[in-house]
Residue, then its C-alpha position, 0 to 999 in steps of 0.5 A: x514469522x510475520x507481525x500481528x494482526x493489521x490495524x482495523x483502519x487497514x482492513x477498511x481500507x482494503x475492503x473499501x477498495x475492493x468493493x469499488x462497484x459501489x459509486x458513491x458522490x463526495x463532498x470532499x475536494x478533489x485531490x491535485x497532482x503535479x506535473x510529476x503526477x506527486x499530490x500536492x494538496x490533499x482532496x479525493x480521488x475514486x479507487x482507480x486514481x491511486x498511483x505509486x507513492x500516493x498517500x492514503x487515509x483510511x476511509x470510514x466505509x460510507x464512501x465506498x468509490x472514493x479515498x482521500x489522498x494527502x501529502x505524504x509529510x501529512x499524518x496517513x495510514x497507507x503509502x503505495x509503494x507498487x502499482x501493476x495492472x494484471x493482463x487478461x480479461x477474465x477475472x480468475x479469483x480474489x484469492x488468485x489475485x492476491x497470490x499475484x499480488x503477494x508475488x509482485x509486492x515481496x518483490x518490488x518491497x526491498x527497492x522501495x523500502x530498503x529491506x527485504x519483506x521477511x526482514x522488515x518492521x513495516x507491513x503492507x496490504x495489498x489491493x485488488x480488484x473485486x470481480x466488479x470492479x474488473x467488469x468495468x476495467x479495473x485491472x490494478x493492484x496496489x502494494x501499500x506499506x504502513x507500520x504496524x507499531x506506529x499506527x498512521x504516521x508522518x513522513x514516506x517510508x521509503x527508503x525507510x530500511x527499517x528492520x525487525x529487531x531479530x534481524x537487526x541483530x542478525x545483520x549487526x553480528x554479521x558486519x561486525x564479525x572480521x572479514x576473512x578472504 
């Protein structure tokens, strides 16, 4: 069974990126990616700009269009792990979008984190396009892992392979029991 409810800065998050109908200016700088396409100095970056291994603070919902990337060694909340566009051109539901959504990040969670989903500590949300935002393009979903117990944090969690503590103890009995053959 799944952890408690997400940290409010989350459910911001999640709202703020499908609501991105809403263009709205920022005073912010813009953010600045390597040749490898990596943020190497924090800025803005509209909705539609955030890539696998970007790291995102939540933004304070006047801002509706824009999110504010920062490196990942820097305190953040979310880090996108997965990012897939959906094919088609009409939008079917946010609901049918999420249920995608779940599908394709329960997958692609253990490769980027290093356990599977029902065994982790860490969450993720995932992100969708609103019926709006689809009308002008959008067709990307993004799988964002943060840690619940932690709040924002420093640091990727990639590769973290931090389990919950009943299957921790789960795995230890296992590998401690004699191999038989």
């Amino acid at each position: 069974m799944r952890r408690g409810a997400p940290p409010l800065a989350c459910a911001a998050l999640v709202l703020a990126l499908a609501s991105c109908s809403s263009v709205v200016g920022s005073d912010s700088p813009d953010a600045v990616r390597d040749e490898a396409g990596t943020v190497v100095t924090a800025g803005v970056v509209d909705a539609f700009s955030v890539r696998r291994g970007d790291c995102l603070l939540a933004p304070d919902g006047s801002r509706l269009a824009d999110v504010e990337l920062v490196l990942c060694a820097d305190v953040h909340d979310l880090e996108v792990f997965h990012s897939f566009a959906q094919p088609g051109d009409d939008y079917t539901s946010r609901n049918t979008l999420l249920a995608q959504a779940k599908a394709a990040c329960d997958i692609e969670f253990p490769a980027a984190i290093g356990v599977p989903y029902g065994a982790s500590a860490l969450e993720y949300r995932s992100i969708v396009p609103s019926e709006a935002s689809w009308r002008h393009g959008d067709r990307t979903i993004l799988c964002a892992v943060f840690d619940p117990t932690t709040g924002p944090a420093a640091g990727t969690l990639f590769g973290a392979a931090r389990c919950a503590r009943e299957h921790c103890a789960a795995a230890s009995v296992r590998q401690s029991l004699p191999r038989t053959r």
